[in-house]
C-alpha positions, 0 to 999 in steps of 0.5 A: 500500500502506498502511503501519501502525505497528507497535505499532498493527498489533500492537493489530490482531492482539490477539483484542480490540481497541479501535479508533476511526475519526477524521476530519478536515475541511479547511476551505477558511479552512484550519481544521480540524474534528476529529471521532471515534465513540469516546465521548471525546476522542481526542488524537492526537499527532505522531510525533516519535520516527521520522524518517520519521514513521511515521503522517501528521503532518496526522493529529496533534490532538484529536479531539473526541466531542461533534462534530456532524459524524458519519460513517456507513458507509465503502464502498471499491470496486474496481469504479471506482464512488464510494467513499462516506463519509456525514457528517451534521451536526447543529444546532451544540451551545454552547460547542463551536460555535466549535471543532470544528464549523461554523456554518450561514453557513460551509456556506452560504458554501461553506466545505466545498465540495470541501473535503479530507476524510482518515478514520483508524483508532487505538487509543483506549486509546494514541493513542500507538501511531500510526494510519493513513489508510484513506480520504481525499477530498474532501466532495461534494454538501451538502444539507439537510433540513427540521430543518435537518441537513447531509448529504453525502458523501466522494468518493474519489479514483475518483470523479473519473475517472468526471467528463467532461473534454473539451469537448462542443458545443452551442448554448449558451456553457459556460463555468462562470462569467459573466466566467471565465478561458474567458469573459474579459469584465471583468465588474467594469468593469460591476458596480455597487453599491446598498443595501437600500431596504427589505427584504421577506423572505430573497429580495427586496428593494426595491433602491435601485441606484446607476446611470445611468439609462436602463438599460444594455442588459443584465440583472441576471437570472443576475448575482450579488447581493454584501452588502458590509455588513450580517449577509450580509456576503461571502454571494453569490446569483444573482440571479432578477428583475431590479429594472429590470423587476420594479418595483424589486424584487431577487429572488433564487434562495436565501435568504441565511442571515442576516436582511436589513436596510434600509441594507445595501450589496451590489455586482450584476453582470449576468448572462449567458443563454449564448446567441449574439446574447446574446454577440455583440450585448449583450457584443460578446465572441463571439471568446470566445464557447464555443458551439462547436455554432453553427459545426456544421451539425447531424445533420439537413445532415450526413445530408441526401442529394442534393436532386432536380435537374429535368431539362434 
């Protein structure tokens, strides 16, 4: 049940009202983005005069106007389906890029993954009379278009019930992550480093790998390309081709945000395909191995009848 302050839901019950929704964005660097529909600034402040206070203290801060991060219809279920918030984000506005918006390179560094979401309703005429939270989540998806406009959505609390948590078997190892806490190869005994030998556009790149020579016996495609220097320094991609087999050519799946340079440094593990001989022969790491499918004989042996016996 939702408690509302009593001043407010006496502006609640007035023949006009003067409502704004607020909402707020926890970033995973643990800044906050503000944002409100309501043509100016709303400044929220803390209950300090009820004990306890009687609307959410995370909700006091200013809530900016002019911020570029929107929210569109608000769609709450009771039938266990996604309850929807969509958010949109423009193209960041100067001066106020720094303090209630994002920039493309902390989208791009995964900054608003998962990240906690809460949607508020006040009076704007007194911020004073409290509000109250009438949706909370976590963002989902985030996508862009083409005029380079972010997208995503608020997932309520629901949504995760309708997620898959048992593990399922197959073929191939599901771990999420090369070298996870399922996997439990040390991938970092096996990450090297390298620079820039020349840059060719967002993706690729002629590398210049600091490691022995001949090649280890396994390979850099699905492993992770690190900057360490340079404007992408912290951004991570997988890696598409493998420089030892592509003519000295790093290539990778997702352009990084920022221009690459020659000189810039960056670590590269190797990857991993999921595949049973893969763990097993190149890794030795089958004891962790999870393709549990591999140990079942399948629908077709599981089915099979008794085969023809030739008469003594």
């Amino acid at each position: 049940m939702k408690t509302i302050p009593p001043l407010l839901l006496a502006d609640l019950k007035l023949q006009t009202t003067t409502l704004a929704f607020l909402w707020s964005i926890t970033m995973l660097n643990g800044r906050v983005i503000r944002g409100t529909e309501h043509d100016l600034d709303i400044d929220m402040p803390v209950d300090g005069a009820h004990s306890p206070p009687q609307w959410p203290p995370e909700s006091a801060g200013l809530y900016y106007a002019i911020a570029n991060v929107t929210a569109g219809d608000i769609a709450n279920n009771s039938d266990m389906s996604v309850d929807n918030l969509s958010v949109d984000g423009a193209v960041p506005q100067a001066p106020y890029t720094e303090i209630l918006d994002v920039t493309v390179d902390e989208i791009e560094a995964g900054l608003l993954d998962m990240a906690p979401v809460a949607v508020y309703v006040c009076n704007w005429m007194a911020p004073a009379h409290g509000c109250f939270e009438i949706k909370s989540g976590f963002l989902g998806a985030i996508t862009s278009d083409s005029d380079g406009k972010y997208t995503t959505e608020v997932r309520g609390l629901s949504q995760l019930l309708q997620q898959i948590v048992i593990q399922t078997h197959s073929a191939t190892c599901n771990v999420v992550k090369f070298g996870d806490a399922r996997c439990k190869f040390n991938v970092a005994a096996i990450t090297i480093t390298g620079t820039v030998a020349t840059a060719i556009n967002g993706i690729s790149f002629d590398a210049d790998l600091a490691q022995a020579s001949p090649r280890p016996p396994y390979s850099y495609v699905g492993g992770t390309l690190t900057f360490t220097s340079g404007a992408n320094t912290g951004f991570a991609r997988e890696v598409k081709l493998d420089p030892n087999t592509n003519a000295g050519v790093l290539e990778v799946w997702e352009a990084f945000p920022e221009v690459i340079a020659n000189g810039d440094a960056y670590t590269l593990s190797p990857g991993c395909d999921r595949q049973y001989l893969t763990c097993k022969n190149i890794y030795n790491n089958l004891v962790n191995n999870r393709a549990y499918g591999i140990f079942i004989p399948g629908t077709d042996a599981i089915l099979a009848g008794p085969t023809a016996v030739a008469a003594l």
